[in-house]
C-alpha positions in Angstrom: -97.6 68.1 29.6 -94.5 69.7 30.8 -92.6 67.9 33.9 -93.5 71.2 36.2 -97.1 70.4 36.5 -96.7 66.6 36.8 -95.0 67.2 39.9 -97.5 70.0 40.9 -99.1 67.4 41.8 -96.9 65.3 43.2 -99.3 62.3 45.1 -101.2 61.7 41.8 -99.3 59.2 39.4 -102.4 59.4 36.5 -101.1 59.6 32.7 -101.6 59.3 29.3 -102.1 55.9 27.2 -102.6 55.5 23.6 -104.4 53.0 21.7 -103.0 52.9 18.5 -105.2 52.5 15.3 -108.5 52.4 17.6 -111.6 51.8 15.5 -114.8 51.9 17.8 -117.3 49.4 17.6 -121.0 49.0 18.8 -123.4 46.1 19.7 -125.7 45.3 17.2 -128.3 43.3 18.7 -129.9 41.7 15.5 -126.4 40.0 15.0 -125.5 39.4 18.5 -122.5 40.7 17.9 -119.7 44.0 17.7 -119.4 45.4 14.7 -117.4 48.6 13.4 -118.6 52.1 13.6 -118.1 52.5 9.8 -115.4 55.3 8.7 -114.8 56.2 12.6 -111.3 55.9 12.9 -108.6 57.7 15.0 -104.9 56.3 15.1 -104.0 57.3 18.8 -107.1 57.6 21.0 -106.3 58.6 24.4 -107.1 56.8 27.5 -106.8 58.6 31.0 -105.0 56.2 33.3 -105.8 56.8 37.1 -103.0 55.8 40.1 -104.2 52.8 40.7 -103.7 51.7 37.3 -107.6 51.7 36.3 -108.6 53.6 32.9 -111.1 56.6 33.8 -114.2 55.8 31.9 -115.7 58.9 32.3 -113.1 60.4 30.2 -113.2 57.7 27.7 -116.6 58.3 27.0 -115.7 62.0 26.2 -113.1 61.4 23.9 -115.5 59.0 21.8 -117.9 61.3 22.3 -116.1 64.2 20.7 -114.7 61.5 17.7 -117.6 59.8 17.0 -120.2 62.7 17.2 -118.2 65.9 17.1 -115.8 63.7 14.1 -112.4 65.8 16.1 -109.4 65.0 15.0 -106.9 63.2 16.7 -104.7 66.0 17.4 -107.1 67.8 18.7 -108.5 64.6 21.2 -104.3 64.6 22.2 -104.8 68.5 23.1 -107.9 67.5 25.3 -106.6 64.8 26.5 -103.7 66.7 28.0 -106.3 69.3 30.0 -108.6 66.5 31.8 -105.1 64.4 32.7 -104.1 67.7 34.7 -107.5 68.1 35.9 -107.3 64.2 37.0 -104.1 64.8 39.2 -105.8 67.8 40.8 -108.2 65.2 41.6 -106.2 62.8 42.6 -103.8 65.4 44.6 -106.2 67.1 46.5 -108.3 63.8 47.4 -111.8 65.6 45.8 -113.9 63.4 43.8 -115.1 65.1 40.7 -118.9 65.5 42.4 -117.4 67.6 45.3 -120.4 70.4 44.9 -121.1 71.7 48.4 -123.4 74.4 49.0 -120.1 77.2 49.3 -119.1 78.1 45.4 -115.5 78.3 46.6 -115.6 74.9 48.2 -116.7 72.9 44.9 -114.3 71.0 43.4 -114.2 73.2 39.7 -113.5 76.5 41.6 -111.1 75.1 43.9 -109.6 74.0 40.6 -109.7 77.5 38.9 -107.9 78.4 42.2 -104.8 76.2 41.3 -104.9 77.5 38.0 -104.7 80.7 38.8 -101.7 80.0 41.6 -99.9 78.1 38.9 -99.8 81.3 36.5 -98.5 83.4 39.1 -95.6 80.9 39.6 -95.0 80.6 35.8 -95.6 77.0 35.7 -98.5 77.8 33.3 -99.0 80.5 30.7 -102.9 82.6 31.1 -103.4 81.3 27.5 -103.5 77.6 28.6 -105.1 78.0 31.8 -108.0 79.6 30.0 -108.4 77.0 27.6 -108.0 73.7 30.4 -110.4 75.7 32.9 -112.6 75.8 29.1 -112.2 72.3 28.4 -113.0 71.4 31.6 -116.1 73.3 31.7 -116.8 71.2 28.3 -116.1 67.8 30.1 -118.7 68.7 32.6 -121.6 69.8 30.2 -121.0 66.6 28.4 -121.8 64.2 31.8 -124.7 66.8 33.0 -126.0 66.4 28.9 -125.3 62.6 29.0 -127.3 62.1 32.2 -124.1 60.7 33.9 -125.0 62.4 36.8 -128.5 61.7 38.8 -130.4 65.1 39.8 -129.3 64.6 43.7 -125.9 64.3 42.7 -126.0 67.7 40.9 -127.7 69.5 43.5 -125.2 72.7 42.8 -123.5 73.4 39.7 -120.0 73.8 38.9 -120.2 76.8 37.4 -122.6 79.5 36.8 -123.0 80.6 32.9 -122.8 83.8 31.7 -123.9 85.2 28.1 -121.8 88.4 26.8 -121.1 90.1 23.4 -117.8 90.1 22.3 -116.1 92.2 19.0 -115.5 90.5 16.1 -113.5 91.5 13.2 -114.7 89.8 9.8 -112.1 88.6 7.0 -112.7 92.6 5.0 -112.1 94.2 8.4 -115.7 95.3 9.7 -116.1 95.2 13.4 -119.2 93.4 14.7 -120.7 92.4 17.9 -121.0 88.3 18.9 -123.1 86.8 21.4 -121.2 83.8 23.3 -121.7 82.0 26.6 -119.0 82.0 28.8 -118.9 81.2 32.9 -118.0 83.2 36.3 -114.9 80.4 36.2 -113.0 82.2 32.6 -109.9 82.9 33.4 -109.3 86.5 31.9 -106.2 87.3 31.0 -104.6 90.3 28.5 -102.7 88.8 25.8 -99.0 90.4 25.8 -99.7 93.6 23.4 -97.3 93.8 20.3 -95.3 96.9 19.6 -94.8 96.4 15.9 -91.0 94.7 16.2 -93.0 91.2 15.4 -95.9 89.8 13.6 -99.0 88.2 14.8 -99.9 85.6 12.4 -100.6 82.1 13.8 -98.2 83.3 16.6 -96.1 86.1 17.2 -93.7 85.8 14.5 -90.0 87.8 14.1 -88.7 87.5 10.7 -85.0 87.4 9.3 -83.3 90.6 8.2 -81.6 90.4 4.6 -78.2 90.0 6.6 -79.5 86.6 8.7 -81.0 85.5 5.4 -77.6 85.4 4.0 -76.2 83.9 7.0 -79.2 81.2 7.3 -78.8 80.2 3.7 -75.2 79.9 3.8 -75.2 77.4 6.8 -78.6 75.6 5.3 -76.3 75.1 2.1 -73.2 74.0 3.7 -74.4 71.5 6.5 -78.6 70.9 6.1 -79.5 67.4 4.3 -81.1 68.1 0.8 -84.7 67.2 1.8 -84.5 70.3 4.6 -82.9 72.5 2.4 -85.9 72.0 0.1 -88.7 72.5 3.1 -87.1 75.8 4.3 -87.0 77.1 0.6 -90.1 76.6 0.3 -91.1 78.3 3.3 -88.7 81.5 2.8 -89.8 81.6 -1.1 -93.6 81.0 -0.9 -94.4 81.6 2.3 -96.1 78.3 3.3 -97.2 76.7 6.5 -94.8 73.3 7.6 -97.7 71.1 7.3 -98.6 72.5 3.4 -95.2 72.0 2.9 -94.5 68.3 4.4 -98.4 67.2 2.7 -97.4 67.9 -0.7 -96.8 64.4 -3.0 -94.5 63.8 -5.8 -97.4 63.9 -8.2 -98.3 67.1 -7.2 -94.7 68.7 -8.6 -94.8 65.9 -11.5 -98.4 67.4 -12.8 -97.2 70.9 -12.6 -94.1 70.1 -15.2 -96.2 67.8 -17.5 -99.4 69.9 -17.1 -98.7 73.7 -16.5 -96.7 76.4 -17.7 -94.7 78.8 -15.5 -96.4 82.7 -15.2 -94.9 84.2 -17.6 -94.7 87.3 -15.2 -92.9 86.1 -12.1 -91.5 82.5 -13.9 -93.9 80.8 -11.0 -96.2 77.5 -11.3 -99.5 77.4 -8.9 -100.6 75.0 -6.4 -104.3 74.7 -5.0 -103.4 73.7 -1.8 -106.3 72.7 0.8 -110.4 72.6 0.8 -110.8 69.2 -1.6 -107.0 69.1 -2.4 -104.7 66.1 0.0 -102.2 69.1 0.9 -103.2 70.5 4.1 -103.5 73.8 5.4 -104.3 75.6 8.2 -108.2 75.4 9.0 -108.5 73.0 5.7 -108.3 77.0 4.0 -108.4 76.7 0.3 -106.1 79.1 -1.9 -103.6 78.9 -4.6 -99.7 78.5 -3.5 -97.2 79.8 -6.5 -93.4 78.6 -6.0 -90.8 79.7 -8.6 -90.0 77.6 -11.4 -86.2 76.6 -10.2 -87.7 75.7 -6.8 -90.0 73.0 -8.5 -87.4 71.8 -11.1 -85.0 71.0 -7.9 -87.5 69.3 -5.9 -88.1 67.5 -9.3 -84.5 66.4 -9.6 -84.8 65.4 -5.8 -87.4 63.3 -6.5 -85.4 61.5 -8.8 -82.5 60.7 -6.6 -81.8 57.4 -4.9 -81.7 59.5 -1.7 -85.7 59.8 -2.0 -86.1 56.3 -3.5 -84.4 54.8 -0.6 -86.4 56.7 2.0 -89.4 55.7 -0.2 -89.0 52.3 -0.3 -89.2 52.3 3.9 -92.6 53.8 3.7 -96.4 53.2 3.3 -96.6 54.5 0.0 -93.2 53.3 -1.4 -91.5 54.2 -4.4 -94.7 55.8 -5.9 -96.2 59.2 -7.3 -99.0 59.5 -4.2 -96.3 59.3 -1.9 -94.6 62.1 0.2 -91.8 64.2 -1.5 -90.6 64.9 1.8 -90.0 61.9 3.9 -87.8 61.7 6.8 -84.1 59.1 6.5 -86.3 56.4 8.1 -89.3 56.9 5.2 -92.0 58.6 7.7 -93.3 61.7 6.7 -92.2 64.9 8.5 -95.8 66.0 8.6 -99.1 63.1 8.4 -101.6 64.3 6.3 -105.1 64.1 6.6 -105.0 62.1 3.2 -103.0 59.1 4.9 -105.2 58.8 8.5 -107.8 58.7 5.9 -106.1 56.0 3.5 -105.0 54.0 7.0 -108.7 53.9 8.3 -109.5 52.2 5.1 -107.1 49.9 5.8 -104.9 50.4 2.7 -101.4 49.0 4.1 -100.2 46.0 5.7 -101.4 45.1 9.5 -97.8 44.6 10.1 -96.3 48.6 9.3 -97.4 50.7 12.3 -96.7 54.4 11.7 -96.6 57.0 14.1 -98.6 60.4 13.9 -95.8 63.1 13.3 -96.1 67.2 13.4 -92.9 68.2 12.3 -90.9 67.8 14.7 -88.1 66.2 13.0 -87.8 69.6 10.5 -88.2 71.5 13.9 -85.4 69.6 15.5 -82.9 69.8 12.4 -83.2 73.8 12.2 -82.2 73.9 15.7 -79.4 72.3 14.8 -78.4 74.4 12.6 -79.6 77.2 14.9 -77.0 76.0 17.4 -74.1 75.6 15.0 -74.6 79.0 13.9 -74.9 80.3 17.7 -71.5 78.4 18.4 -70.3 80.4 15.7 -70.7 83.2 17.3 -73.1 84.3 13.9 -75.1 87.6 14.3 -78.4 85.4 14.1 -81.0 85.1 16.1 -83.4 82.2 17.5 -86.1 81.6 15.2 -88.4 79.1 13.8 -89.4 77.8 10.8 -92.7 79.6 10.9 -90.6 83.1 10.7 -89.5 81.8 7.4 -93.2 81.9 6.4 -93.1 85.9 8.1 -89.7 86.4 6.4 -91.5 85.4 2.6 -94.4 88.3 3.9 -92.3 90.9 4.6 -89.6 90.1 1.4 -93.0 90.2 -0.8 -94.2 93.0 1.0 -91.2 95.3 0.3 -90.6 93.9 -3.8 -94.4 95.0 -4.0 -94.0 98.2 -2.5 -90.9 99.1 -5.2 -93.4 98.8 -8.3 -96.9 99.8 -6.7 -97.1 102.8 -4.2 -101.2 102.4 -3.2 -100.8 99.9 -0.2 -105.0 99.4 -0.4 -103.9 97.8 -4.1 -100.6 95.8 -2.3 -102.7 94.2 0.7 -105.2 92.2 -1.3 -102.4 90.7 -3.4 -100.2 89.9 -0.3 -103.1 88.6 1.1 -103.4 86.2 -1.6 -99.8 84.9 -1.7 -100.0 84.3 1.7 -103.3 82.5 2.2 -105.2 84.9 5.2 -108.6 84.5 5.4 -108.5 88.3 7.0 -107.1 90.9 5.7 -105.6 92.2 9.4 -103.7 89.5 9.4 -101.8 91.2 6.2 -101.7 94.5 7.8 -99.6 93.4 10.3 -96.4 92.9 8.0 -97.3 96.6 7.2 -96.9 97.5 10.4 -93.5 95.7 11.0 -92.2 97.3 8.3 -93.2 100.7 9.3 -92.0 100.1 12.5 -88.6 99.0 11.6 -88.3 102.0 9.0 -89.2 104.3 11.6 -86.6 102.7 14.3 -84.2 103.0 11.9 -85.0 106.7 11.4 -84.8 107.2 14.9 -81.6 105.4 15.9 -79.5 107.1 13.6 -80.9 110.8 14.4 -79.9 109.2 17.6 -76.5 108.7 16.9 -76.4 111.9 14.9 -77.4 113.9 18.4 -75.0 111.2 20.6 -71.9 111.9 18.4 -72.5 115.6 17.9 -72.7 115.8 21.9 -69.2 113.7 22.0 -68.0 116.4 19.6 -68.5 119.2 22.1 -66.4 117.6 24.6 
């Protein structure tokens, strides 16, 4: 949570803990004894520290409540855990115990609450998108004590929110538009998400790929001053089109099976990947589909494998100098991106007690790109800000416009950029369409434009 709304709420000193490598137990009264919740594992659990230095239990029991019978993961407990610490400071702030439920809706302790969410938008210490989802979550924490019975009946005299059902429009993966019941409150927190005008790309974010002459510029810096391993992610990004954490899950036996066990297409000199559903590379939503990478991209990540520089960084890490391990490991041997594969292989207790490992997201490739970012910018380059997601949107669009040289029916292009790029729904592809309509058509306009500016100019 950012520094802004820690001193929002300036009187509370609540925060965050984590327990590293927590494995629940229970009692089990035949033995007299605790004994472990079998394959529940989660290698930072949360705990909700109040001011005066106590742990707040009844968040605890909601975080083992949605690991142990919801099985969430542990980024997503970190997400929730980040909505009830905010909601704890309110608490703690305004002096209102988490019962305050007088008679007067505006009075209770939830809409007062939605009130300081609300004030907090319009000061821009909080975007709509995340005040909906904390006023959500906190909606969530609350149906879990009612549900639990944490509460007695005289306690709960008034609600904290009043439930609402609704029908909302859906759009399925082939484009059909169909109506959903859901249960929503009198507490959501509408907002209308910023529309796009067809100069980005919504897909997992609103996305703004590189023109050919940043590519150039991009790859010209990534040569000259990015460390091998990095160069290697961002190809893979800007030449298949793959997510960060497909790209930072895949292991060297992954690109040692496709040499020994596959040939290259024959059409476009590319091997294929399954990547996610039963596969250990992750993907987003655990999606299954097949990721193709040209030939010379896996013969130098091949070659990288082979070098000390990899065998070094290796040798630092839980899975060594061996074929399951990463092929992209950070200098000191953690993997930019933990897989689902390795929380699993820790919770069964695989490595030595004495390694600890943090959880990492990508940060570290996130940090060297801006960098490079920044270099650039002091160079005064013609580039702008950009992440490595809109090297994924940069692969669409490239694809996109090859495809569009050789086929002219765009209903016969979208299913097979659909497939290169792993959407579940087709309107996800349809967006790259649209950038590149719009951009052809600003193009059209600015230099009529400049036809019209100049031929004015002339008259004078």
């Amino acid at each position: 949570m950012g520094s802004k709304s820690e001193s929002y709420f300036s009187k509370s000193k609540a925060h965050i803990n984590f327990i590293t490598e927590y494995r629940p137990t229970y009692f089990n009264s035949a033995s007299y004894s605790f004994d472990q919740m079998g394959s529940i594992y989660c290698p930072r659990f949360p705990s909700l520290i109040k001011s005066d230095n106590t742990v707040w239990h009844l968040a605890s029991a909601y975080f083992n409540h949605l690991l142990i019978d919801q099985r969430k993961s542990t980024a997503l407990l970190e997400s929730v855990a980040s909505d009830l610490i905010d909601f704890l400071r309110f608490l703690e702030h305004t002096e209102l115990d988490i019962l305050y439920l007088p008679p007067k809706p505006e009075k209770r302790v939830t809409y007062q609450f939605h009130t300081s969410l609300l004030q907090r938008i319009r000061l821009g210490l909080i975007s709509p998108s995340t005040a909906r989802q904390r006023m959500n979550r906190i909606l969530r924490f609350y149906d879990f004590l009612i549900s639990e019975n944490v509460f007695t009946p005289e306690e709960l005299k008034n609600r904290p929110y009043e439930k609402i059902r609704t029908y909302v429009s859906c759009i399925s993966a082939t484009g059909d538009v169909y109506k959903k019941q859901v249960d929503t409150s009198n507490l959501k927190i509408r907002h209308s998400p910023r529309p796009s005008y067809g100069d980005e790309i919504i897909d997992g974010g609103r996305l703004h790929p590189l023109s050919m002459i940043e590519q150039q510029i991009f790859l010209k810096y990534l040569e000259q001053y990015g460390s091998r391993d990095f160069q290697l992610i961002c190809y893979m990004a800007l030449y298949t089109g793959a997510r960060l954490q497909s790209i930072c899950t895949l292991r060297a036996f992954h690109i040692k099976e496709l040499l020994t066990k596959q040939m290259p297409n024959s059409v476009d000199d590319t091997y294929s990947i399954r990547i996610g559903g039963k596969s250990i590379i992750d993907t987003k939503g655990g999606y299954e589909h097949n990721l193709k990478v040209p030939a010379w991209l896996i013969q130098d990540i091949d070659q990288y494998l082979s070098s000390e520089s990899w065998k070094q960084r290796a040798s630092q890490s839980l899975y060594k100098v061996e074929d399951e391990n990463y092929v992209f490991l950070t200098k000191h041997g953690n993997p930019y991106y933990t897989s689902i594969k390795e929380i699993e292989d820790r919770n069964l207790q695989l490595f030595s007690k004495e390694i600890k490992s943090s959880i990492h997201r990508g940060n570290a490739a996130r940090q060297a790109l801006t960098k490079l970012i920044n270099l650039m910018h002091k160079n005064k380059e013609d580039i702008k800000t950009f992440t490595l997601h809109d090297l994924r949107a940069t692969f669409g669009v490239n694809l996109l416009l090859s495809a569009s040289k050789h086929v002219n029916d765009i209903d016969k292009i979208l299913p097979y950029i659909q497939s290169r790029m792993g959407h579940r729904n087709i309107m996800s592809t349809t967006h790259y369409v649209r950038y590149i309509a719009y951009s052809k058509s600003n193009a059209e306009v600015d230099k009529k434009f400049e036809e019209i500016l100049f031929d004015y100019q002339g008259i004078n």
